[in-house]
C-alpha positions as a printed Julia matrix, in Angstrom:
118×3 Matrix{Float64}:
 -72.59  -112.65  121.67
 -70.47  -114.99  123.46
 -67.69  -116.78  122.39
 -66.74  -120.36  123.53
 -63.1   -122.34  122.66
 -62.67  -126.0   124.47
 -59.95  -127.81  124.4
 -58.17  -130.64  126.26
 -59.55  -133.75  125.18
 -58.08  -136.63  124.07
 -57.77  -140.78  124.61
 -57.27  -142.39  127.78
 -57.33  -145.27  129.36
 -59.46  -146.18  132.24
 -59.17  -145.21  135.57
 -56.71  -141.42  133.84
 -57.68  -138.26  134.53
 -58.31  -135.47  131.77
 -58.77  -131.84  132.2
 -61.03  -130.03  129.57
 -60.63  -125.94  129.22
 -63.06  -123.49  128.07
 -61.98  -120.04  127.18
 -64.98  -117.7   126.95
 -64.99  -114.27  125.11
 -67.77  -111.34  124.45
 -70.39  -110.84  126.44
 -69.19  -112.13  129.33
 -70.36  -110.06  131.78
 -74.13  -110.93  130.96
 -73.34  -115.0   131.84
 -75.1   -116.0   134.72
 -73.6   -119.62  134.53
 -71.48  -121.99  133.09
 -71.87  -125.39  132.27
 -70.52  -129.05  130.5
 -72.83  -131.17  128.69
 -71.44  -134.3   126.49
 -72.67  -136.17  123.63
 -72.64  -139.74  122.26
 -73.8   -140.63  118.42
 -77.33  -141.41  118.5
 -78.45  -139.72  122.27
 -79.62  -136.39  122.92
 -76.43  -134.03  124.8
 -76.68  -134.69  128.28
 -75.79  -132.37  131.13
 -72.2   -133.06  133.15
 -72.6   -129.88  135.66
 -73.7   -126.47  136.24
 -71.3   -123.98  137.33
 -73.27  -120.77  138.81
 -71.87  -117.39  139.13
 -72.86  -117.8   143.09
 -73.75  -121.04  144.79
 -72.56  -124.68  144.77
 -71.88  -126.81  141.77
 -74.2   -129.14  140.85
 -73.37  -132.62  138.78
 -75.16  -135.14  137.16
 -74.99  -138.7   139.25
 -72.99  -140.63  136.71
 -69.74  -138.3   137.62
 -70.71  -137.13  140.83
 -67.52  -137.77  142.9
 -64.95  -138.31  139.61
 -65.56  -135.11  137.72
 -64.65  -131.08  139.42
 -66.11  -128.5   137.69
 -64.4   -124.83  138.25
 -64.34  -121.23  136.58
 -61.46  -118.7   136.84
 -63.29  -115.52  136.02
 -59.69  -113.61  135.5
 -59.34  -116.04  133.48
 -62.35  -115.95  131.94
 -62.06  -120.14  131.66
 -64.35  -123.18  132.45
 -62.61  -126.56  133.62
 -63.56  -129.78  134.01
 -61.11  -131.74  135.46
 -62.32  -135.6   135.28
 -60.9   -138.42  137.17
 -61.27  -142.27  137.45
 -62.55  -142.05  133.58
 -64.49  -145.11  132.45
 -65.43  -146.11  128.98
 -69.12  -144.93  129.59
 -67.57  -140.92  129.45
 -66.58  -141.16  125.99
 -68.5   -138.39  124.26
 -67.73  -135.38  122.72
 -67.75  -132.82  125.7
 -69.28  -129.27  125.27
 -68.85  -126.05  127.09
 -72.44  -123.97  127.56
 -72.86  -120.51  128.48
 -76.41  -119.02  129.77
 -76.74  -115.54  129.85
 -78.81  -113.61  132.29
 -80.11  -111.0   129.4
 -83.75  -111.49  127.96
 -84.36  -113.6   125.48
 -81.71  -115.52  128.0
 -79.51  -116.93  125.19
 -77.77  -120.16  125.3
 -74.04  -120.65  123.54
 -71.91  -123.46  122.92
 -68.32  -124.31  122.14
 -67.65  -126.36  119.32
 -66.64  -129.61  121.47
 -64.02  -131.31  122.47
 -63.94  -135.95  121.33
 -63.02  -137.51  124.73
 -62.17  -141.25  124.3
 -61.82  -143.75  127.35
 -59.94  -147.07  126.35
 -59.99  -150.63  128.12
């Protein structure tokens, strides 16, 4: 099992920067990757980036550019530091954890509310 605290969100306002934290406990030696996903009332969770334990980082389009995701393995912590924020990235932002280990679990943090004001 794997164990996943965010924190760091908050409000806003446009065009601020936020940096969300994910602490990860356990298991951690059978995660293969890391990753943020966010979530607005009424739409399925959508992925924000992928953080592999070797290889580049891939984002999603919409933050491409604005949003750095990193991991501190002494640390054993996620970040996703966000810039330029626009109203379209509030969501409640989630921290994701995919093991390597048949059946290949998935875990999640509890979320973090991010709110971008005018």
């Amino acid at each position: 099992q794997v164990q996943l605290v965010e924190s760091g969100g908050g409000l806003v306002q446009a065009g601020g920067s936020l940096r969300l934290s994910c602490v990860a406990s356990g298991n951690i030696i059978s995660i293969n990757a890391y990753a943020w996903y966010r979530q607005t009332p009424g739409k399925q969770r959508e992925l924000v980036a992928v953080i592999p334990s070797g290889g580049r980082t891939v984002y999603d389009k919409s933050v491409e550019g604005r949003f750095t995701a990193s991991r501190d393995n002494a640390k054993n912590t996620v970040y996703l530091q966000m810039s330029s924020l626009n109203p379209d990235d509030t969501a409640v932002y989630y921290c994701n954890a995919r093991s390597y280990e048949k059946p290949y679990p998935m875990y999640w943090g509890q979320g973090t509310q991010v709110i971008v004001s005018l």
